[in-house]
C-alpha positions, 0 to 999 in steps of 0.5 A: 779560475781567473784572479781578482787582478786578472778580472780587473786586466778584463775589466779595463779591456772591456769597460771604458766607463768609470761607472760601469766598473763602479757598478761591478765594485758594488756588486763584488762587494755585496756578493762576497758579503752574502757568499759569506753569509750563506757559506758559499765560495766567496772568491767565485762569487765576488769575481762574478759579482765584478765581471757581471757587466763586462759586456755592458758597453759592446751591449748597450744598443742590443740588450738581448746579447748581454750576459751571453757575451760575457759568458762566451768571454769567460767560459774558461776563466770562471766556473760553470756556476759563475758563467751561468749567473752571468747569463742569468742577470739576463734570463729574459734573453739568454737560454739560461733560467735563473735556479742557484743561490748564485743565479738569484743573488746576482740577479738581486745585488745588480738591481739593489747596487743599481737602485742604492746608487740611484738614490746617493746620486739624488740625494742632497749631500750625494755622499754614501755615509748620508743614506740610511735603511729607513730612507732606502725603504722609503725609496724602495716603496716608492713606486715612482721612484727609479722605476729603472729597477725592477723591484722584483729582481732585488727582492730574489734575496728572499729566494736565497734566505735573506728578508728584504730589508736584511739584504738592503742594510747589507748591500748599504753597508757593503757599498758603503765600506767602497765608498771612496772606490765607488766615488761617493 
């Protein structure tokens, strides 16, 4: 299986966008925090967390392609596991239904990471530290709010044991201990 450092020779192959590799970062981050938490393998996890978006750039004009790019580029480097959620994050267009722990905690930290960040970059300071849970439950249950993200897909936490606002707070904390990578 690939490296963190031989991720990140991929990541700056494949990824021009500075906030393209942020959004790995974030989803890295919470990733390894819930792999840890439900005792699962927190080096693949974190590792898919990074590369979930490798494709997003060669992507962005056909949504149907993403994850099954990536998938094909990392077919050897990550597990089967891995490979997998990746396709998963985009289950509305790749053959893979979305069924492991690994599958739905992707498909939730990417909506989660997505909508946190959403909410620091309109929020008035725009600094990370600023946030709190009560205010991203706020967000959240603003219907009109970042509408980008499918609260259906983040609340896939409670499919793999985490109630929604435990998830929330942990993906919070976790991007804001990166916050300085995470530029906010």
């Amino acid at each position: 299986m690939i490296d963190r450092n031989q991720a990140f020779v991929l990541i700056k192959k494949y990824l021009k966008d500075k906030d393209n590799m942020r959004r790995g970062l974030a989803v890295e981050a919470i990733l390894k925090k819930m792999a840890e938490l439900l005792e699962k393998d927190t080096e693949l996890w974190g590792l898919t967390g990074l590369l979930h978006n490798l494709d997003y750039e060669y992507c962005s004009t056909s949504p149907e392609k993403r994850g099954a790019l990536s998938s094909q580029l990392l077919e050897d480097l990550l597990t089967e596991e891995g490979v997998n959620a990746i396709k998963s994050n985009n289950y509305m267009h790749t053959d893979y239904i979305p069924t492991t722990s690994l599958d739905k905690s992707l498909i939730a930290s990417v909506s989660a990471a997505g909508f946190i960040s959403t909410i620091v970059r309109t929020s008035e300071s725009q600094k990370i530290k600023d946030i709190d849970l009560g205010y991203v439950i706020d967000k959240y249950n603003d219907s009109g709010f970042a509408t980008r993200y499918n609260r259906k897909r983040i609340v896939l936490c409670e499919d793999v044991g985490m109630q929604l606002e435990f998830f929330l707070n942990l993906c919070l904390e976790e991007m804001k201990k990166i916050s300085d990578e995470l530029n906010f």
